[in-house]
N, C-alpha and C positions, 0 to 999 in steps of 0.2 A: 251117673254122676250124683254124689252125696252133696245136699248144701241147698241154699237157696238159693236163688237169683238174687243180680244187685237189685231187679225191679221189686222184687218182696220184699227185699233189705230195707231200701230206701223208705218202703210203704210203712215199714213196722217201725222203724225209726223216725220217722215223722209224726205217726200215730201216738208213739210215744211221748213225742215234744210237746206235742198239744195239750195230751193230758196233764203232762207236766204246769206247763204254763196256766193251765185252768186250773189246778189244784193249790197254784201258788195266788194266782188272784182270789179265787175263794178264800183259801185262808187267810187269807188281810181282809176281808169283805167279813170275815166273822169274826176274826180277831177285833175288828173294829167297832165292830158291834156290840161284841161281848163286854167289850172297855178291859179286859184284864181281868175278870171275873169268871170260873174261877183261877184261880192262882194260878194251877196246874195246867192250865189249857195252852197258854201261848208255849212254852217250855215243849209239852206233848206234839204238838202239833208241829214245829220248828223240829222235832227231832224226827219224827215222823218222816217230813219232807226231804229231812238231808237222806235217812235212811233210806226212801224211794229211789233219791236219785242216785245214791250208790250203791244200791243194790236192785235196782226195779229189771236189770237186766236178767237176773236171775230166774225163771220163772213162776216157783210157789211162790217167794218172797216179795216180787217185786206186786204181784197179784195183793198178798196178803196187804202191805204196806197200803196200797190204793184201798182197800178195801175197808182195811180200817180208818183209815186219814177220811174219807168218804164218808164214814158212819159218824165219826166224832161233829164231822162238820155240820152237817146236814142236821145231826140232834141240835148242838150246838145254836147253829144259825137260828132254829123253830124256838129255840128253849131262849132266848135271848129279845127273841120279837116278842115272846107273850108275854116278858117281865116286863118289857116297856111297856108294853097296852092298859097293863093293869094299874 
């Protein structure tokens, strides 16, 4: 029998949701931070996320999309706390 089981379906599709959902609260955690700064970040990152979640099924694409959305953020979030400090 070719295919998964529903039990690894279910797992992979939950795994997925999650990610989802922490990638979307991140992003308003940095977007919020950031204030809008620069220009291109909210616009990036809003395309980003729709592109994950219509294409993350895919699996180079949906990888790539998290991978990148992940990297912007994660600079983003450091690059944003240390212009406050200063």
């Amino acid at each position: 029998m070719v295919g998964l089981s529903v039990g690894v379906f279910l797992a992979i599709l939950l795994v997925s949701l999650v990610l989802w959902i922490f990638l979307i609260w991140f992003s308003i955690h940095v977007m919020r931070k950031c204030h809008g700064q620069p220009g291109w970040l909210n616009p990036t990152v809003i395309t980003l996320l729709v592109l994950y979640f219509l294409m993350g099924w895919i699996p180079g694409l949906g990888f790539l999309f998290f991978i990148a959305l992940l990297i912007i953020l994660i600079v983003f979030n450091n690059k944003c706390v240390s212009s406050k400090k200063k």
